[in-house]
C-alpha positions in Angstrom: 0.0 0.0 0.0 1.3 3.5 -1.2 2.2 5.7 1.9 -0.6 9.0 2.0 1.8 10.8 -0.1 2.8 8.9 -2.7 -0.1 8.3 -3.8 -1.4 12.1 -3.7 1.4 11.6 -6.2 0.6 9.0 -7.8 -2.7 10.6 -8.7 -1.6 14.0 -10.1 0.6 11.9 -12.3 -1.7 9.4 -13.2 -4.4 12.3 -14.2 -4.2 12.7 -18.0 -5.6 15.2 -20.0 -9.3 14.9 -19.5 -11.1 12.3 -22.6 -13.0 14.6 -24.6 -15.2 11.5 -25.4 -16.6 11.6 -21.8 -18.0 15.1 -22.2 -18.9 14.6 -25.3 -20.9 11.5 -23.8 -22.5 13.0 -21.4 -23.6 15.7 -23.1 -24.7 14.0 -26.3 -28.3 14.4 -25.5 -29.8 16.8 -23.3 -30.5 15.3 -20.2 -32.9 17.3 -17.7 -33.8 15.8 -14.1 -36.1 12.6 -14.7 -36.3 12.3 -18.3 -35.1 9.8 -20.7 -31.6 11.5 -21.2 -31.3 11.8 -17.4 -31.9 7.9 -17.3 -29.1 7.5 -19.8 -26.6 9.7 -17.7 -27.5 7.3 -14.8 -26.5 4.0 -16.1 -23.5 5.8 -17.7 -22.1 6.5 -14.2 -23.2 3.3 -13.2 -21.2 1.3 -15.8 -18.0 3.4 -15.1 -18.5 3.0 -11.6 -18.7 -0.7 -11.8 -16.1 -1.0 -14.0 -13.8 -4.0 -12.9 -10.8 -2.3 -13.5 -11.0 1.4 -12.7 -14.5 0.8 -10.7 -15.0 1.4 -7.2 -15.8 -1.0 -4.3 -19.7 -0.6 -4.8 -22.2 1.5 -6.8 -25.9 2.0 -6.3 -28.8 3.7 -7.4 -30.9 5.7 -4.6 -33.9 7.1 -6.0 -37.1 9.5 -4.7 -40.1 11.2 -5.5 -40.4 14.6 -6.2 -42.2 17.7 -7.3 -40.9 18.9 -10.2 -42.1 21.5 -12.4 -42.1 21.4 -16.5 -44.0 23.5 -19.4 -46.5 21.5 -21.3 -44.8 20.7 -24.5 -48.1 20.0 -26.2 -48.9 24.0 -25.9 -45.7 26.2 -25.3 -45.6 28.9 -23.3 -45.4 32.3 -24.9 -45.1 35.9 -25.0 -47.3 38.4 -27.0 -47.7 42.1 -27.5 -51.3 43.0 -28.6 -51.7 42.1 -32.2 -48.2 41.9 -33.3 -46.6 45.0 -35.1 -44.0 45.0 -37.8 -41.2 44.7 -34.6 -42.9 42.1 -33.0 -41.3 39.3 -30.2 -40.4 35.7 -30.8 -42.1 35.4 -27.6 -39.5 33.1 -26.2 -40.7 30.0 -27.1 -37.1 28.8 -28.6 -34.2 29.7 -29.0 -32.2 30.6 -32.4 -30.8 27.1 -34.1 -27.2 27.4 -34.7 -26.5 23.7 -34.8 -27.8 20.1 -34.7 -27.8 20.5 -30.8 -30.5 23.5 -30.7 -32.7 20.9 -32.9 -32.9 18.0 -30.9 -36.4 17.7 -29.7 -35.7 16.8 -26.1 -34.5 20.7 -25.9 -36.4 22.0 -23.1 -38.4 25.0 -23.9 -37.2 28.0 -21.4 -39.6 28.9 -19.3 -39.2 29.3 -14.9 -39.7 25.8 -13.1 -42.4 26.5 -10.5 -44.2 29.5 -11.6 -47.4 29.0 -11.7 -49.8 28.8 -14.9 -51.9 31.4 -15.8 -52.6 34.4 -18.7 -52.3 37.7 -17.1 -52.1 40.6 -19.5 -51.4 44.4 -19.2 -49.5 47.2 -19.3 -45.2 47.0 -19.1 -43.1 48.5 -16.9 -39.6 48.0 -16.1 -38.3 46.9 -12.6 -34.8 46.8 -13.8 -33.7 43.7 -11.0 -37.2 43.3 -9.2 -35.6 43.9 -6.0 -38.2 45.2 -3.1 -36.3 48.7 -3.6 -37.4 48.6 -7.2 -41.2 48.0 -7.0 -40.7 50.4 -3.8 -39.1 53.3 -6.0 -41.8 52.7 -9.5 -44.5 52.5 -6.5 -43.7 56.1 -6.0 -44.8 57.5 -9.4 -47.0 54.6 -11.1 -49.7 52.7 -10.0 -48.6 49.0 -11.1 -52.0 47.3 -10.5 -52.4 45.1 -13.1 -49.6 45.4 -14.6 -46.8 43.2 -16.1 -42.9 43.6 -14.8 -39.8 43.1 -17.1 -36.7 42.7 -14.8 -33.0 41.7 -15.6 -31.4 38.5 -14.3 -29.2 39.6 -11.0 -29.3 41.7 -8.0 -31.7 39.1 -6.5 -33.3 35.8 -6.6 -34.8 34.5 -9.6 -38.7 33.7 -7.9 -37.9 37.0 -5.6 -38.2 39.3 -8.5 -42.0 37.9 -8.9 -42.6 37.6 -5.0 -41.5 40.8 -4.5 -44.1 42.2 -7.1 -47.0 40.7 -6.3 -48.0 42.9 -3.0 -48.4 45.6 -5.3 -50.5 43.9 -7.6 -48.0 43.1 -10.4 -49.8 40.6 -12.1 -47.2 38.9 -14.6 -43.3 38.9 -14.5 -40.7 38.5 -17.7 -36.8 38.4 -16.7 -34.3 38.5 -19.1 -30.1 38.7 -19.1 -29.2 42.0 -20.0 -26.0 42.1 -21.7 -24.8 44.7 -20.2 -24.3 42.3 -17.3 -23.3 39.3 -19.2 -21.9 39.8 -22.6 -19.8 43.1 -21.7 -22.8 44.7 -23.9 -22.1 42.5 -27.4 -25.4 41.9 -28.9 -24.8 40.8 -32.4 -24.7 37.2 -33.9 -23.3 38.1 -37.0 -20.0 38.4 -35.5 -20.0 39.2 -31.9 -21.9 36.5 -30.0 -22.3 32.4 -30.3 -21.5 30.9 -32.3 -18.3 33.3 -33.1 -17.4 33.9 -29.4 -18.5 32.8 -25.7 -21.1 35.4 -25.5 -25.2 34.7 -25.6 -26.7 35.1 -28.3 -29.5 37.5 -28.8 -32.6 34.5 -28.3 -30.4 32.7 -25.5 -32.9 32.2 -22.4 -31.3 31.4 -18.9 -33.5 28.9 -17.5 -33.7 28.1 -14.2 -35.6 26.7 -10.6 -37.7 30.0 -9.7 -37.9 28.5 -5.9 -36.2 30.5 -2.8 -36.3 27.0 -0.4 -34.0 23.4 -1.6 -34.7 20.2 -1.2 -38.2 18.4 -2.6 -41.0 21.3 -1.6 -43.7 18.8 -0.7 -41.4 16.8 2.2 -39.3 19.8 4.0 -37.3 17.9 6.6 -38.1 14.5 5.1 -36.6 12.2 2.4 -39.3 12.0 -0.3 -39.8 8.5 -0.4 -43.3 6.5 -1.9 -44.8 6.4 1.4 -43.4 9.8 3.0 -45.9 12.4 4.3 -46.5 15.4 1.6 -48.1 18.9 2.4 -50.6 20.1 0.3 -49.3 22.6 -2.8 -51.1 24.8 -1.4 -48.7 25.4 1.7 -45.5 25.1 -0.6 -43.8 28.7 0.1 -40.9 30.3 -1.6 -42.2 30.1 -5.5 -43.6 32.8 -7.6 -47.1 34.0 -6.6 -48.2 35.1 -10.5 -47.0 33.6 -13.4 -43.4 34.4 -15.1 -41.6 33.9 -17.7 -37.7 34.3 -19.0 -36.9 35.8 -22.4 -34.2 36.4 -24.6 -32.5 39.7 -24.9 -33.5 40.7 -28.0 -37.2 40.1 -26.9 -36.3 42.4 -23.7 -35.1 45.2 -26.5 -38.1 44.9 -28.5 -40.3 45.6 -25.7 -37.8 47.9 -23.2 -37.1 50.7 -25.9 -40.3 51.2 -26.8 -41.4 51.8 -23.0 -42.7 55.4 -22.6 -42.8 56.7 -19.0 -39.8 58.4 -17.4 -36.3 57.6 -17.7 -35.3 54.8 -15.4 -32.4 56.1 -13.0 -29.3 55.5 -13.8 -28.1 52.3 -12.3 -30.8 50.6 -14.0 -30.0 51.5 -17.7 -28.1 48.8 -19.5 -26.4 47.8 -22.4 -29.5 48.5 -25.4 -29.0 51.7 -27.2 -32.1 53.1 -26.2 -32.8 55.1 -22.8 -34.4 52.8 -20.3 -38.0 54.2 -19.5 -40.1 53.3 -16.8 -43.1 52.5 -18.7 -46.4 54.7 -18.3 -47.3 51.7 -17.9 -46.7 50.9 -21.4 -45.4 52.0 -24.1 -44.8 55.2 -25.8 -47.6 56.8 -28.2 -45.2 56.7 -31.0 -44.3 53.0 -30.4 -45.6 50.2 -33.0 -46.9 48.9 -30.2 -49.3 52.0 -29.5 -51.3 51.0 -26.7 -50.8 47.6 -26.7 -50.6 45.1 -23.4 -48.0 42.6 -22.9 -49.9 39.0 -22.8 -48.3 35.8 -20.5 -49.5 32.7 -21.7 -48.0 30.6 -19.0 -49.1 26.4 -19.0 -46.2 25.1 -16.2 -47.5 21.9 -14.7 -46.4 20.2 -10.8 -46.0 16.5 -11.1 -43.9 14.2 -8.7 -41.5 12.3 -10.5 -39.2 9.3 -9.7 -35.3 11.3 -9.1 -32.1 9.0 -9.2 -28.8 9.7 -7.2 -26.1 7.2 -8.0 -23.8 6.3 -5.4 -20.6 4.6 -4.9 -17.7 4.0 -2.2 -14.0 3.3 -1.4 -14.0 2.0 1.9 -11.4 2.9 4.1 -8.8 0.6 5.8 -8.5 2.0 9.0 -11.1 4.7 9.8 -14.5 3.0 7.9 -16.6 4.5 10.3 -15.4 8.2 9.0 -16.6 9.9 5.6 -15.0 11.8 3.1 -18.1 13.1 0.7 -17.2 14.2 -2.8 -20.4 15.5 -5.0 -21.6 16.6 -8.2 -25.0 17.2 -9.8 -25.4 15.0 -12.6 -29.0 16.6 -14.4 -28.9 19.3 -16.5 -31.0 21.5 -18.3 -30.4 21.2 -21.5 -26.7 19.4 -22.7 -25.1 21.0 -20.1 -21.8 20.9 -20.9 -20.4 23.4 -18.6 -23.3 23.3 -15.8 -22.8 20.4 -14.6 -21.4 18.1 -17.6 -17.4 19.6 -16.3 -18.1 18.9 -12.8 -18.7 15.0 -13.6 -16.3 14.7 -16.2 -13.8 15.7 -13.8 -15.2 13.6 -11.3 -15.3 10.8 -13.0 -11.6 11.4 -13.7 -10.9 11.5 -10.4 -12.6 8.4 -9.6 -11.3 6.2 -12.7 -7.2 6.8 -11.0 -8.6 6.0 -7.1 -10.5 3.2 -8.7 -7.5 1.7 -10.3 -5.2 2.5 -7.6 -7.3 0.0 -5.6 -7.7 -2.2 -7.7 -4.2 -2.3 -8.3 -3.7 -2.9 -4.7 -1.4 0.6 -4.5 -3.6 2.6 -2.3 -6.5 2.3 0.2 -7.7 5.2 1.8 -7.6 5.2 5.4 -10.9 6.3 5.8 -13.8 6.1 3.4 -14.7 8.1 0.8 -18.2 8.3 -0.6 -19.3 10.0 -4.3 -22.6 11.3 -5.1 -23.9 11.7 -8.1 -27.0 14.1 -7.6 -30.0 14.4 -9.4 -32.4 17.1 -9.6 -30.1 19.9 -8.5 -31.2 21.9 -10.6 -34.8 22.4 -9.7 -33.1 23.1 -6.2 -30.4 21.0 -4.9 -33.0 18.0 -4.7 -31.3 14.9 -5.3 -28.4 15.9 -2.2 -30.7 17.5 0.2 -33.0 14.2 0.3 -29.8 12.3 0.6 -29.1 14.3 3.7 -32.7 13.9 4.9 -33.1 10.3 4.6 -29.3 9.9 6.0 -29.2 12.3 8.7 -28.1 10.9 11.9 -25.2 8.6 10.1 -23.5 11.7 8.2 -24.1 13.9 11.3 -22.3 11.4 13.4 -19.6 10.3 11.1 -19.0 12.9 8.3 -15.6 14.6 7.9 -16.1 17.0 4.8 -18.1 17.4 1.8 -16.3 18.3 -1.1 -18.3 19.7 -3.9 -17.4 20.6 -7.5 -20.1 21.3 -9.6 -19.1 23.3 -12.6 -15.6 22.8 -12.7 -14.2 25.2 -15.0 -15.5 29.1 -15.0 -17.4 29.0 -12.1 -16.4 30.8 -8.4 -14.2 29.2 -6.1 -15.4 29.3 -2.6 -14.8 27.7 0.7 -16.5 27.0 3.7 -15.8 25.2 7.3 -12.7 25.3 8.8 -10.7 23.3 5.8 -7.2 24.8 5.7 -6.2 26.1 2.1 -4.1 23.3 0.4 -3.4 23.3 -3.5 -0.3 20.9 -4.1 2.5 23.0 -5.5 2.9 20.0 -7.9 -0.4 21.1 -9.5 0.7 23.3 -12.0 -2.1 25.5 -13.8 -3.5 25.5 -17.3 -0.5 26.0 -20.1 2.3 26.4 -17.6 4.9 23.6 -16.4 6.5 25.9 -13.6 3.4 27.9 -12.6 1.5 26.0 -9.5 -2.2 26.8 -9.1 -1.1 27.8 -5.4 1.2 30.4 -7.0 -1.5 31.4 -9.8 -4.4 31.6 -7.1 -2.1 34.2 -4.7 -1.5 36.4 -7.8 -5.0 37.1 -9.0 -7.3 36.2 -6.0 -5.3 36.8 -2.9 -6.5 38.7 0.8 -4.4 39.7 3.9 -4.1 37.4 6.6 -3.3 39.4 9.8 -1.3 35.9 10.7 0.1 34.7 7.8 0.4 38.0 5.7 -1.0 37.7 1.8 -2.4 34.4 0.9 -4.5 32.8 -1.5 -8.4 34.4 -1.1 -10.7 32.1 -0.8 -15.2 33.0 -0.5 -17.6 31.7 2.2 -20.5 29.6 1.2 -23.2 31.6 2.5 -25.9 30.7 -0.3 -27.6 27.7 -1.2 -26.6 27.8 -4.9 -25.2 24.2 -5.9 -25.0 21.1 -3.8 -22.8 21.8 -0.7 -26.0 23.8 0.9 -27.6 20.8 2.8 -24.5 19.3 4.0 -22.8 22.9 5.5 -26.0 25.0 6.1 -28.5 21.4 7.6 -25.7 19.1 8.9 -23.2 21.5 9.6 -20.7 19.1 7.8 -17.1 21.3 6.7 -17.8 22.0 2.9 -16.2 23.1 -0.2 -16.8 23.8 -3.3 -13.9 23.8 -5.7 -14.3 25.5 -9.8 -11.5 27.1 -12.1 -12.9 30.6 -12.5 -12.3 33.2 -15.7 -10.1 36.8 -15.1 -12.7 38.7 -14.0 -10.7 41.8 -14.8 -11.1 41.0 -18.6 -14.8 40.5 -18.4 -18.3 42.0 -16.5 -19.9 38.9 -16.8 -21.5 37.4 -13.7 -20.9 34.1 -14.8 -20.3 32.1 -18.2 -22.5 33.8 -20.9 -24.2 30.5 -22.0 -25.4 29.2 -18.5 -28.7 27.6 -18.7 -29.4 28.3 -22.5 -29.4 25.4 -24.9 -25.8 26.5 -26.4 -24.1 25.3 -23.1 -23.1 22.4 -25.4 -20.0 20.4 -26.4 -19.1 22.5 -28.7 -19.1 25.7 -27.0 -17.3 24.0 -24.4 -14.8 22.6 -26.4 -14.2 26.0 -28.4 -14.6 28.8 -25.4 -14.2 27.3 -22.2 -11.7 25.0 -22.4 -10.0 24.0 -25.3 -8.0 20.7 -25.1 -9.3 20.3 -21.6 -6.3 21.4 -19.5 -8.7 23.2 -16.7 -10.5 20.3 -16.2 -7.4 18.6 -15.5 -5.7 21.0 -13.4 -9.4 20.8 -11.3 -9.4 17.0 -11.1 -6.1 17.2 -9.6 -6.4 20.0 -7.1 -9.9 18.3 -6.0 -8.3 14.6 -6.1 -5.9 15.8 -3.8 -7.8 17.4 -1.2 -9.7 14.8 -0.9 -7.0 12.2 -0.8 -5.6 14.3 2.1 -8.7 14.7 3.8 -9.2 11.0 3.5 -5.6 9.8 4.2 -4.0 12.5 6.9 -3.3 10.9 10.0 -4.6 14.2 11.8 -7.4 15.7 9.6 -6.0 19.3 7.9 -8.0 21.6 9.6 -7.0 24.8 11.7 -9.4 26.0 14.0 -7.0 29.3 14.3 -7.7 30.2 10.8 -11.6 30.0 11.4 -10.8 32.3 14.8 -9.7 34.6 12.3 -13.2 34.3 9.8 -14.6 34.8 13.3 -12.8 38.1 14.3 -12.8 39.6 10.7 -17.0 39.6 11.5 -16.6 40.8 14.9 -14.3 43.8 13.2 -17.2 44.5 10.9 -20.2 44.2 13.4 -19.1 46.2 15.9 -18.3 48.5 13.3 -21.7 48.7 11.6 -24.1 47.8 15.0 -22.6 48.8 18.5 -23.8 52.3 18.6 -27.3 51.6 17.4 -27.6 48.6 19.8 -26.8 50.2 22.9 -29.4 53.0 22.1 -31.7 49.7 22.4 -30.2 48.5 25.7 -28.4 45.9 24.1 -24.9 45.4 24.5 -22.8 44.0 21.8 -19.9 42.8 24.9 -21.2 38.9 25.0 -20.3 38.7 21.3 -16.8 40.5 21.5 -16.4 37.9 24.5 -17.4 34.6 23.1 -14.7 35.5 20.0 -12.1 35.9 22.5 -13.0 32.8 24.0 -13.2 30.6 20.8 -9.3 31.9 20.0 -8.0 31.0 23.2 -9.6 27.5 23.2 -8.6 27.4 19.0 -5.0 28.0 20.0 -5.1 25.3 23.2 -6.4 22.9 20.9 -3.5 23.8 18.5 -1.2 23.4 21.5 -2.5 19.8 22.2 -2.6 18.8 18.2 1.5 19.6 18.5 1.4 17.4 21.8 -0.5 15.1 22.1 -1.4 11.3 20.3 -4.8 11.3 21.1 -5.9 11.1 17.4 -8.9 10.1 17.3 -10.2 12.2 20.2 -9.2 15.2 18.4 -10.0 14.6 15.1 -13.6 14.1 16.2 -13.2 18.0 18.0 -11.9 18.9 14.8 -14.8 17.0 12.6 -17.4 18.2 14.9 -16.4 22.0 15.5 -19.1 23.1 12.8 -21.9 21.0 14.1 -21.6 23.5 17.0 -22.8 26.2 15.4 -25.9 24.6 14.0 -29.2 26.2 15.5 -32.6 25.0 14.3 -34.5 28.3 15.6 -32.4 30.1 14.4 -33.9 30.9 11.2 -37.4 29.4 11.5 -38.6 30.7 7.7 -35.3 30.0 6.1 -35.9 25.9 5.3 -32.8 23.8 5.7 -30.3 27.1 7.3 -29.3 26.2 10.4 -25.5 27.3 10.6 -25.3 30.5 12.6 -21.8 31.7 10.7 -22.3 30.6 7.0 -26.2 31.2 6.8 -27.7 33.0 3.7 -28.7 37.1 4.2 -29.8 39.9 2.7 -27.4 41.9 4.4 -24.7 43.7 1.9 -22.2 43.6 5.0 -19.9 41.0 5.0 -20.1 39.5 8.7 -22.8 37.4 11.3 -25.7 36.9 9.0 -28.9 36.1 11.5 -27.9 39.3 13.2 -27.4 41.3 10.2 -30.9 41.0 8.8 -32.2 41.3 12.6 -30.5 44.8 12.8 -31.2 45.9 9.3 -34.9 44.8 10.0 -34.4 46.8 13.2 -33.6 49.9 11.9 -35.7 50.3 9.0 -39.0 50.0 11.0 -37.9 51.1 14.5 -40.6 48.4 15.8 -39.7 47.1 19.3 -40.6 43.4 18.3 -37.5 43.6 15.5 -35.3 44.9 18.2 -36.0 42.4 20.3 -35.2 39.7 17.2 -32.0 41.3 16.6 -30.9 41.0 20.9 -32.3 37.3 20.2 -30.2 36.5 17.2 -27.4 38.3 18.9 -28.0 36.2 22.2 -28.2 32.6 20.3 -25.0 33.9 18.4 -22.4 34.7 21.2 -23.7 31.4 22.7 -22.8 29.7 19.5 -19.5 30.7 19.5 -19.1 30.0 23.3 -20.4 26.5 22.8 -18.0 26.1 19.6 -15.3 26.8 22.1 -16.1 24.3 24.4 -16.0 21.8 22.0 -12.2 22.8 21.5 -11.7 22.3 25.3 -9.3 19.4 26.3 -12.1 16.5 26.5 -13.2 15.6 30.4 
């Protein structure tokens, strides 16, 4: 058996340029949660999985039932303006055909999982990112009863933009991708856009779950399982009120510069060379479209549908009992090449060299290591948060990390937990043989590190937006979530133009993402030896010190941004400040005791368990599934404790005693958070 190291060795030489013929199998058909192509991507991983020489010990199918929401493909949804005028709309039904893939009929129409059907009509006006400031500010100057809402992808959720209308009485919602925001404002096919470039074309539609909650909506808390208990739709929470509908940008051009109304302010003009109006509602006298209304016709169905996970396993020699987790969704929604079809081709990679290592006898981890192949995700993390449901008590008890990697390549790199930074030197990155990813990471993502001066930088997962979300914000297992990201100082784009559209293929992959593969290869390392290490180390690679510092960095910040306007309340912001202090003192004992003492076990488990300490299931009582008291999701801009952030925020927008009192609550269960977090550090009794 390979000693630990050696064979983290082993497998970054043993890791070849990525086959295109796996991507290029997986994304041969378009393969959306539950349908026929989905099927096919299962017993793909199934049959490389299985595989007697590169397999892995065992590999299974897990399957559930959920609620899933499609269009009716007998009777499309659409978009129209009055009686059409000589500009007109597609009305978003499909999208431009550049190639054989935009043909195949399994191509999902676009349209916004989970709104509901219906066929509002009215006048337009633009909401620019349907935030609550938005309606609040057009509020101020139009009455938008009855009207319809254009609004551009970003700046909030995707169902948010329609739940935020609907109190005053917006009555149909379109969203489209401005490309201002992801095309650095290109707009033309002929030369500028797909198929020339990596930019969206004009009819490209981002599709997408419109859903605020994760996991199966009709079994919150409980794996969805033939005989489980459902709620009634009716109570489902978290999904668009009225009906809505995504477009393509050159729809959302047709309709935006012909708005009449005032100019919109500033922030909210994009990249269309027209002035961005308001809308009266409507559009302008001189328009074609005169005094037309904007019609949704909107025929999304619920149905509960049997979802797959495969699963498979290394078990470990030593340490059986302890779990190294290593996901990726498997559905997309249309080829997917990027989002997800990267992330599995990597880990498929990954898991062809471990498999042959032990099957060669040269290395057995010395705990074990568990992959999931997730389905669903994409109508909202399904197929992993039901995994977590049905499994709960057996990861909570024995879980060491989940390591996530969903798009591989030109996605965000982010970290959670208390996992120490680790990128093998020997990695090296994309077209470089002396260049490490370590080196490349410090130069063009880096942050100052009061201890250890400028290191790489490295995000918190404080959304819910792949699969890490059940296992860090439910279980409270130490997460990452590992992707090869673009120079953002090169491009505004918010993330790869093609994302969700039906050109996310092979071919765009192949051409603009990442020709001959080498990102995917330099990801399949890095994540193949993270979680060799997490799996192998004798002592498991965290640093409780290094979260101390997370910890103070949102002290810094909170006492910054809350002490004064606390204590005008009576509430003193001191247990906080204390409860830091305590949780570096016991961090740095515990680091003491890791350099002196050989009571492994005993303090891997501290070290395994420290984030399970900061779960709280009251928390957030109308946030399903957040629990985690540091890494939970907010609407706060500020960058530190997000329960108490929203609490005071709340606070001092209304000035109602009741949010006060929340925000001394959340502030309360905080500080004793942390203090209990110490104690777990404390040398055991």
């Amino acid at each position: 058996m390979a000693y630990p190291l050696a064979a983290r060795l082993m497998l970054v030489s043993h890791v070849g340029p990525l086959r295109s013929s796996v991507s290029r199998e997986l994304t041969k058909v378009p393969h959306m949660a539950t349908t026929a192509g989905d099927e096919r991507t299962v017993q793909y991983m199934l049959k490389r999985w299985q595989d007697p020489d590169t397999g892995l010990d065992r590999a299974w199918r897990e399957e559930y039932l959920v609620y899933l929401s499609f269009p009716d493909p007998k009777t499309p949804n659409k978009v129209t303006v009055g009686e059409l005028g000589p500009q007109g709309i597609s009305g978003g039904e499909k999208e431009k055909e550049y190639g054989p893939d935009q043909k195949d009929p399994d191509v999902v129409q676009p349209y916004a999982a989970y709104a509901p059907a219906g066929h509002p009509k009215g006048k337009l006006v633009y909401a620019n990112q349907g935030k609550p400031s938005d309606y609040l500010h057009l509020n101020q100057t139009l009455d938008l009863n009855g009207t319809i809402a254009i609004t551009r992808y970003g700046g909030e959720g995707r169902a948010q933009k329609a739940i935020n209308a609907a109190p005053y009485g917006v009555i149909g919602v379109l969203v489209y991708t401005d490309p201002r925001d992801i095309n650095d404002g290109r707009m033309s096919d002929t030369n500028e856009t797909y198929p020339h470039s990596w930019y969206m074309p004009p009819s490209g539609v981002e599709r997408g779950s419109f859903n605020t909650q994760y996991g199966d909506l009709l079994t919150p808390y409980l794996a969805a399982k033939d005989d489980t208990y459902r709620i009634s739709m009716a109570k489902i929470t978290g999904i668009p009120p009225i009906p809505t509908q995504p477009i393509g940008f050159e729809d959302a051009y047709a309709l935006i510069c012909e708005l009449g109304g005032r100019p919109a302010p500033s922030e909210w003009q994009g990249a269309f060379n027209c002035t961005y109006n308001l809308g009266g509602p409507g559009f302008k006298p001189t328009s074609t479209f005169k005094e037309s209304q904007v019609q949704l016709d909107i025929y999304n169905r619920g149905e509960i549908k049997n979802s797959s996970n495969v699963m498979g396993v290394i078990r470990g020699s030593v340490e059986p009992d302890r779990y190294v987790i290593y996901g990726n969704h498997r559905d997309s929604w249309v080829h997917g090449a990027v989002d997800p079809s990267s992330g599995t081709s990597v880990m498929l990679e990954v898991t062809r060299v471990l498999g042959r290592m032990v099957k060669e006898g040269k290395w057995r981890p010395r705990r074990s290591v568990i992959f999931g192949s997730w389905g669903a995700e994409e109508f909202g993390l399904i197929g992993s948060a039901e995994y977590t449901e049905e499994y709960y008590s057996k990861l909570s008890e024995r879980s060491v990390a989940y390591i996530n990697v969903d798009i591989s390549v030109f996605g965000k790199r982010q970290k959670s937990g208390n996992i120490s930074v680790f990128v093998l030197l020997q990695v090296k990155t994309p077209g470089s043989e002396s260049t490490s990813v370590y080196d490349n990471w410090i130069r063009y993502f880096n942050r100052t590190s009061p201890t250890y001066g400028v290191i790489p930088n490295v995000g918190f997962l404080t959304g819910a937006g792949s699969d890490y979300a059940a296992f860090i914000h439910f279980l409270g297992i130490t997460s990452m979530d590992i992707s090869y990201t673009y120079d953002r100082t090169k491009t505004s784009a918010r993330i790869y133009p093609a994302y969700h559209t039906a050109y996310d293929t092979f071919d765009y992959s192949s051409k603009f993402i990442d020709p001959g593969f080498t990102s995917h290869q330099t990801v399949a390392r890095t994540a193949g030896n993270v979680l060799m290490r997490l799996a192998d180390s004798l002592l498991l690679p965290f640093n409780c010190s290094d979260y101390a510092e997370s910890l103070e960095a949102y002290l810094a910040k909170a006492l910054e941004l809350y002490t004064e306007g606390l204590a005008v309340h009576n509430i003193s912001i001191e247990p906080l400040k204390s409860a830091v202090k305590t949780f570096r003192s016991a961090a740095a004992s515990l680091d003491q005791m890791i350099r002196d003492s050989d009571l492994v076990r005993g303090i891997n488990d501290q070290l395994m368990l420290l984030d399970r300490a900061f779960l709280d299931p009251t928390a957030f009582p109308d946030q399903y599934g957040f629990r985690h008291v540091i890494w939970a999701s907010s609407k706060a801009s500020e960058p530190t404790f997000p329960g108490l952030a929203d609490a005071y925020e709340r606070a001092a927008l209304s000035g109602l005693d009741e949010d006060w009192e929340e925000a001394h609550r959340q502030l309360s269960l905080l500080s004793q958070a942390i203090l209990g977090a110490a104690h777990t550090l404390e040398e055991v009794i």
